[in-house]
C-alpha positions in Angstrom: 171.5 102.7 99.9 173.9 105.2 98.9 173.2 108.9 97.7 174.7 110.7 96.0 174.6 113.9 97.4 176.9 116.1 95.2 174.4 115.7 92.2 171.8 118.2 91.6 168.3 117.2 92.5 165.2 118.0 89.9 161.9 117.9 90.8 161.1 114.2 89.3 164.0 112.9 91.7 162.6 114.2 94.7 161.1 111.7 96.9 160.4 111.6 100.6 162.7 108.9 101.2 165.7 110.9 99.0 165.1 113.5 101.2 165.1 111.8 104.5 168.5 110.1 103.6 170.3 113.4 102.8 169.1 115.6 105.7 169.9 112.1 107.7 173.2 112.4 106.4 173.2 116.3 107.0 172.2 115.6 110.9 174.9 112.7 111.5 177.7 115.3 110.7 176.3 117.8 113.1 175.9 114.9 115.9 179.2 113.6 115.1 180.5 116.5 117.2 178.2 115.3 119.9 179.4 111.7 119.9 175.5 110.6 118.9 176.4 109.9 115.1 174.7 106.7 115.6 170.9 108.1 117.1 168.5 106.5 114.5 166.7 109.5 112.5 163.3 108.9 111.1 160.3 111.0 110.1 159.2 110.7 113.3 162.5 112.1 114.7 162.1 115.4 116.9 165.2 117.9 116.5 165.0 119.1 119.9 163.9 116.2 121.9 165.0 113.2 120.2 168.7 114.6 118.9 169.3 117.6 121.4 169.9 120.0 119.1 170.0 123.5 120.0 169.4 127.4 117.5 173.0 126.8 116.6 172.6 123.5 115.3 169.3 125.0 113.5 171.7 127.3 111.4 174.6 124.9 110.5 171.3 122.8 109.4 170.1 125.8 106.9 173.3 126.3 106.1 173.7 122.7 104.8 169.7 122.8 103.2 171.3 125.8 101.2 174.6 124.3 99.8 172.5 121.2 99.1 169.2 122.5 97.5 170.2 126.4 96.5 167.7 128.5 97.0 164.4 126.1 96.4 164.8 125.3 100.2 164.4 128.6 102.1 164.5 127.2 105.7 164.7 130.7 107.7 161.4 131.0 105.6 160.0 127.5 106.5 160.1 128.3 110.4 159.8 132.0 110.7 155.8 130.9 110.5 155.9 128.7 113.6 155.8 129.5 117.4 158.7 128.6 119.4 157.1 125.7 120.9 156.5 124.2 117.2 160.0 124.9 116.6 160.7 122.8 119.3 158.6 120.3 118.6 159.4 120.1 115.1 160.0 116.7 113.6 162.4 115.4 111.0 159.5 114.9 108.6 157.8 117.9 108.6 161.5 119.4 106.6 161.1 116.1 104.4 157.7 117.5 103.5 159.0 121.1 103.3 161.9 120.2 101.0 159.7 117.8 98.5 157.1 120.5 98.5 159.6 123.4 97.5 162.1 121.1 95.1 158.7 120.2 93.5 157.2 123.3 92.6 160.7 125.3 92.0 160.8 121.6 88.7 157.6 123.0 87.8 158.5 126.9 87.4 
């Protein structure tokens, strides 16, 4: 399944499975430079532990959330709550959750 990633997302297009395949996409182009474009990202996924990435990799990840979702998706915001150790551990799904949660409640104003 393709999607389309240039369109803009509204709140009653926002499902989990949307979201996984876009941040999916996002994480491929960032592993790319690592050679591990091919590492199988689920919800289950763990940033640090499963696809090595490091702070850097973090911001070029915002960075894409931003130019993708605007300002709905605040992920500076979503982490600055967590220790480091549940930065570390922090899986693919729980930002699937935080981007459905904020797309849906910036569609309902």
């Amino acid at each position: 399944m393709s999607v389309d990633t240039t369109a803009p997302v509204t709140g009653g297009q926002v499902t989990e499975d949307t979201v996984l395949a876009e941040i999916s996409g996002m994480l491929r182009v960032l592993l790319d430079e690592y050679g591990l474009d091919d590492v199988e990202i689920t919800m289950d996924t763990r940033f640090h532990e499963d696809l090595e990435l490091e702070s850097i990799d973090l911001v070029s990840l915002s960075a894409d959330l931003k130019e993708r979702y605007g300002d709905e998706v605040n992920f500076a915001e979503f982490i600055a709550g967590f220790e480091l150790e549940e930065i570390i551990a922090m899986t693919v799904g729980q930002l699937v959750d935080h981007v459905v949660v904020s797309l849906r409640e910036a569609a309902r104003g």
